[in-house]
C-alpha positions as CSV (number, residue, x, y, z in Angstrom):
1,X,0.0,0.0,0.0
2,X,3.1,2.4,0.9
3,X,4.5,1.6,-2.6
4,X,1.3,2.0,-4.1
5,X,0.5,5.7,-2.4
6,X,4.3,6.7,-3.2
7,X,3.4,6.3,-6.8
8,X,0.2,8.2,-6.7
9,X,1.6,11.1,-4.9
10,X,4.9,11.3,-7.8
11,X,1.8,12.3,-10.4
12,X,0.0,14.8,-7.3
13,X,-2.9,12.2,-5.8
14,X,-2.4,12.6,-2.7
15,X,0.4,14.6,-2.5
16,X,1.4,17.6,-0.3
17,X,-0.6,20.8,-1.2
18,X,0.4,24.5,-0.9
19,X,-1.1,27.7,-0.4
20,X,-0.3,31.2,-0.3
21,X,-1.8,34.2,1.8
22,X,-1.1,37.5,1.7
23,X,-1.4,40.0,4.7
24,X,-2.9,42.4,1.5
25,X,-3.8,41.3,-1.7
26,X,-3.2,45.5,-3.1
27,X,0.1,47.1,-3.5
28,X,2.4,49.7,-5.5
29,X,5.3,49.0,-6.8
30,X,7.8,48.8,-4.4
31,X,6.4,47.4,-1.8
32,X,7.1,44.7,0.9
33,X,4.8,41.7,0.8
34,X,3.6,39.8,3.6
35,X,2.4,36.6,4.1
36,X,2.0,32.6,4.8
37,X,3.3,29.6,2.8
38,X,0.4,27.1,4.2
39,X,2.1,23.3,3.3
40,X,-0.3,20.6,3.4
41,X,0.9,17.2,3.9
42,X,-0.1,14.6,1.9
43,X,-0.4,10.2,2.5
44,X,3.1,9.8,2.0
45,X,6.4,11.6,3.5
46,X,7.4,13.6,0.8
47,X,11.4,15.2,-0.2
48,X,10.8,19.4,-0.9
49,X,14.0,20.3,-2.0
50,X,12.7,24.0,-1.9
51,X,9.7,25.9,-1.5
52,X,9.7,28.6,-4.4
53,X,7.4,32.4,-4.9
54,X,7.6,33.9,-8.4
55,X,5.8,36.9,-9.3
56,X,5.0,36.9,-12.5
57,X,2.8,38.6,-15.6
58,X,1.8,38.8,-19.1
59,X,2.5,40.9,-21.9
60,X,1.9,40.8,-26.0
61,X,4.3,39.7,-28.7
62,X,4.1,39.1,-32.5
63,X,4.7,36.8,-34.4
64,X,4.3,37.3,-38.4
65,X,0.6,37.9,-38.7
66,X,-0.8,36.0,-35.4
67,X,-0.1,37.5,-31.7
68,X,-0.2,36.5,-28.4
69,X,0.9,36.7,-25.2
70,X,3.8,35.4,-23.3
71,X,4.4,35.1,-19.5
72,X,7.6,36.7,-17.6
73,X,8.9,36.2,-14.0
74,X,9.9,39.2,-12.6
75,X,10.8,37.6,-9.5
76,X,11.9,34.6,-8.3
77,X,12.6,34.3,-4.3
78,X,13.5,30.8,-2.7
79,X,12.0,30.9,1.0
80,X,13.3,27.6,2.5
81,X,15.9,25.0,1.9
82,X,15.6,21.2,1.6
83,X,13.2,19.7,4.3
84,X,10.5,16.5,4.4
85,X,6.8,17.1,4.8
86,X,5.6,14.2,6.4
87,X,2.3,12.6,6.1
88,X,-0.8,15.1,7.0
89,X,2.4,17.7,8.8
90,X,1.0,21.2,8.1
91,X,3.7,23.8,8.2
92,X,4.0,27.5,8.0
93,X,6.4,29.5,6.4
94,X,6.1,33.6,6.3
95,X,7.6,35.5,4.5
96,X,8.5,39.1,3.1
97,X,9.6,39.7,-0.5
98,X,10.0,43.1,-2.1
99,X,7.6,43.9,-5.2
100,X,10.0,44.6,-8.1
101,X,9.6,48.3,-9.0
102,X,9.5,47.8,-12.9
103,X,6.1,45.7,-12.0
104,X,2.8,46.5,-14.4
105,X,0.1,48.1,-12.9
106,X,-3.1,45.9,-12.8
107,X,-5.2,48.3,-15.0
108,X,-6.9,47.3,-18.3
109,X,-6.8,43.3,-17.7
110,X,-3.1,43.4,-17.5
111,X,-2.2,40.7,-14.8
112,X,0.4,40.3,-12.0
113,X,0.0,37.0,-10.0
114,X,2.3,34.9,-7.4
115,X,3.2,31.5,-8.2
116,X,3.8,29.7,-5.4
117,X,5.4,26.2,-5.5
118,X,7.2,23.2,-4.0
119,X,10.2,21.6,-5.8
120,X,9.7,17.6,-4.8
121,X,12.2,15.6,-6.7
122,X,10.3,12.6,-9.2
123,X,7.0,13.9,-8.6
124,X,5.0,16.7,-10.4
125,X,5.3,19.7,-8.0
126,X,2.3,21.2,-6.4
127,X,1.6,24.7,-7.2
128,X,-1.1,27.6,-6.0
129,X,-1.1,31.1,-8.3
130,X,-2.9,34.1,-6.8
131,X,-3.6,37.0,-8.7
132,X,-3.0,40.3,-6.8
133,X,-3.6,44.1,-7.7
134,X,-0.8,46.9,-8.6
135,X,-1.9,50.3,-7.9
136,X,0.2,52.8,-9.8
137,X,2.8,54.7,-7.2
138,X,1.9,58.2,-5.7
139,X,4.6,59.8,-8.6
140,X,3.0,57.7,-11.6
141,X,-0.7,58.9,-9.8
142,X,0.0,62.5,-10.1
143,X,1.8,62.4,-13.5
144,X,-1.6,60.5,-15.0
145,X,-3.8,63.4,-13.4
146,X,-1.5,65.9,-14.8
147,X,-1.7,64.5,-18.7
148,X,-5.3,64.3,-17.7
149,X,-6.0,67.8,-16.8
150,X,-4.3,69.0,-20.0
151,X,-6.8,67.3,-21.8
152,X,-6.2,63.9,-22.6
153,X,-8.0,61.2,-22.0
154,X,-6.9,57.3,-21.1
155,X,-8.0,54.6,-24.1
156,X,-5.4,51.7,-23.3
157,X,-2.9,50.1,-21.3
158,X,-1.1,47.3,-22.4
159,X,2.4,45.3,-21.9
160,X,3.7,44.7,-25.0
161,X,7.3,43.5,-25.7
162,X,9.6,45.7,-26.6
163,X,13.7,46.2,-27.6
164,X,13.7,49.9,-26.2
165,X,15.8,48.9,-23.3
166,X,13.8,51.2,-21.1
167,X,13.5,48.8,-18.6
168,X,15.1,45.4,-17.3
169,X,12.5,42.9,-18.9
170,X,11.6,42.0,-22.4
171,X,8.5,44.4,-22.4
172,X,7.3,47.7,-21.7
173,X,3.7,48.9,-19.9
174,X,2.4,51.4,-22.2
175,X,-1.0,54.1,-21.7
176,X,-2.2,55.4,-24.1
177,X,-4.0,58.3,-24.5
178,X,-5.9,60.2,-26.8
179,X,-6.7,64.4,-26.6
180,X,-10.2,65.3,-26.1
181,X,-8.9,69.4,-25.6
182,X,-6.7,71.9,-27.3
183,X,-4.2,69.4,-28.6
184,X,-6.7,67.6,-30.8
185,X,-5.3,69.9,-33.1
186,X,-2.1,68.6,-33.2
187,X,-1.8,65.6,-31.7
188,X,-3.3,61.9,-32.8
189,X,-2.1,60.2,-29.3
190,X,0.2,60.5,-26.6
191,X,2.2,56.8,-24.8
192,X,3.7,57.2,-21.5
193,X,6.3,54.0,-20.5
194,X,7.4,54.6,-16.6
195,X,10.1,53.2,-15.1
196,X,10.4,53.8,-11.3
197,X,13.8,53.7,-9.3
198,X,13.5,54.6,-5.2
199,X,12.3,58.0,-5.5
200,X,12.7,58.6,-9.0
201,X,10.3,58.3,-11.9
202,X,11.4,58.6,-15.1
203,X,8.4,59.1,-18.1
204,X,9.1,58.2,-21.3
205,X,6.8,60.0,-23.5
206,X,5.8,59.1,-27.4
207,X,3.6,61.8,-29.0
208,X,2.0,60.9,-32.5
209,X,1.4,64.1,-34.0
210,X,-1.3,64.7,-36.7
211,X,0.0,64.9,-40.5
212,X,-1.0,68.3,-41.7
213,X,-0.5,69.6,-45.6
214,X,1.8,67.5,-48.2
215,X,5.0,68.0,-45.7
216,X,2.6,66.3,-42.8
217,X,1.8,63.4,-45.1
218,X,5.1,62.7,-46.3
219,X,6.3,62.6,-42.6
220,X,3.0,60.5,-41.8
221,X,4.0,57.8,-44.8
222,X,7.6,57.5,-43.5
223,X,6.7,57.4,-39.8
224,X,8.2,60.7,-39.1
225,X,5.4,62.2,-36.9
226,X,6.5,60.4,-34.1
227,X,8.6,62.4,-31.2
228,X,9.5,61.1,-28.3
229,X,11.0,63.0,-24.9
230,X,11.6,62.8,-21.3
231,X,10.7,63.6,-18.1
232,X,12.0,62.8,-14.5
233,X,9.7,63.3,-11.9
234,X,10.7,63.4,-7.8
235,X,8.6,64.3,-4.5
236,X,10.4,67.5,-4.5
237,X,9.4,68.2,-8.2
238,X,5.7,67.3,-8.4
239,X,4.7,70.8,-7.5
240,X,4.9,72.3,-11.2
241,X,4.5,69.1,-12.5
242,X,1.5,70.1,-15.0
243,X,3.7,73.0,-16.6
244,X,6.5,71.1,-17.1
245,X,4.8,68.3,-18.8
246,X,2.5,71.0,-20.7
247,X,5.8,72.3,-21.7
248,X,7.3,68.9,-23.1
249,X,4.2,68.5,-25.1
250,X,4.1,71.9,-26.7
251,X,7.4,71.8,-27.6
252,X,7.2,68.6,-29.3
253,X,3.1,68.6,-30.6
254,X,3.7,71.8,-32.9
C-alpha cells in the first residue's frame, strides 16, 4: 500500500498541497509583501528540495501575422531549503519579499500573479497562483492626473514587448492616450512608459502628431510624426508638474 501511495503522490494524488496568503492582496510597486506559505501534507512523507514564490505577468508579442501573449517572471525568491513534509504535517512558512519596482500596474486586464510552488524531486510539484492588484505609485498617480488635466483622455494600457531597453524585462507597460482638448489639433495620441527607481520616476513619452499639408503626409508615410522625450519626476518636483509636462508637449506637438 506504501508503494502504491508513493506512486500516486509522484503524479500529485495525494500529495502535499500549498497555499499562499497575503497580509494584503493590493500594493504599488515597491512594496514589501507579507504573508504565509500554508504546506499541506499529503499520504506519503514527501522530499521538498525548496519551496519557491515567483511573481509573474503577461504581456503581447508578434509573431508574423498571429499575436499572443507570453508570461515573464519578474521575480523569483526561494523561502526555505531542503526539508521533508511528512504525512498530513501542516507547516507555515512567512515571508517578506519586495515587489520589483519595474512591476505592471493591474489596469486594463493586465495581470500580475504569485506563483507559489514546492520543488519535490520525481513527482510533479504542487503549485497555488494568486492574482493580486498593482496600484500605480503616488509619482505615476500624479503624472496620470496631470496629462489628464491638460486634456487627454486614457484609451489603453497594455504590456507589449519591446527592444527599447527602457527597462530590465523584455516588455514595456504602455497608456495610451488620446486628446479630447486643445491638442486635438495637433496631436493623434500620446504613450507614457514609466520606469520607477527609489524615488525617482522617469516618463518616457511618445507623442504621434497629426499629419498636416503634403509635408505632414510625407512625414505620416515614413513614420516621421513620431517624437519622443523625457521627463523625471521626484517628491520635490511634483509641484509644477502640469507645466512642465505641458511644456514637453508643446514643444514637441507643434
Amino acid at each position: 500500500m506504501d508503494f502504491f501511495q508513493k506512486a500516486l503522490a509522484t503524479v500529485g494524488i495525494g500529495a502535499a498541497k500549498v497555499d499562499t496568503r497575503l497580509s494584503q492582496s493590493s500594493f504599488v510597486p515597491g512594496d514589501q509583501m507579507t504573508g504565509e506559505i500554508h504546506i499541506q501534507g499529503g499520504n506519503v512523507a514527501q522530499d521538498l528540495d525548496a519551496i519557491y514564490l515567483m511573481v509573474a505577468t503577461r504581456y503581447k508579442r508578434e509573431s508574423g501575422d498571429s499575436t499572443y501573449y507570453a508570461e515573464h517572471v519578474l521575480a523569483r525568491h526561494q523561502l526555505a531549503e531542503r526539508t521533508v513534509i511528512e504525512p498530513q504535517q501542516t507547516r507555515v512558512v512567512p515571508f517578506t519579499v519586495r515587489l520589483p519596482e519595474e512591476t505592471p500596474v493591474t489596469v486594463h486586464k493586465v495581470p500580475v500573479y504569485l506563483k507559489t510552488g514546492l520543488d519535490i524531486p520525481g513527482a510533479l510539484d504542487p503549485k497555488d497562483q494568486d492574482y493580486i492588484q498593482v496600484q500605480p505609485h503616488p509619482l505615476m498617480t500624479q503624472v496620470l492626473s496631470a496629462v489628464e488635466a491638460l486634456g487627454f483622455q486614457l484609451v489603453k494600457v497594455d504590456c507589449e514587448h519591446s527592444r527599447l531597453g527602457i527597462l530590465s524585462h523584455p516588455f514595456v507597460q504602455e497608456f495610451e492616450f488620446r486628446p479630447i482638448g486643445e491638442y486635438r489639433r495637433h496631436l493623434q495620441e500620446l504613450e507614457l512608459i514609466f520606469r520607477l527607481q527609489g524615488e525617482t520616476l522617469d516618463v518616457f513619452l511618445e507623442l504621434d502628431r497629426r499629419a498636416r499639408g503634403l509635408s505632414g503626409l510625407f512625414d505620416a508615410a515614413f513614420d516621421m510624426n513620431e517624437r519622443f522625450a523625457h521627463l523625471q519626476v521626484t517628491p520635490a518636483t511634483t509641484g509644477d508638474l502640469q507645466r512642465r509636462l505641458a511644456q514637453v508637449i508643446e514643444s514637441h506637438a507643434r
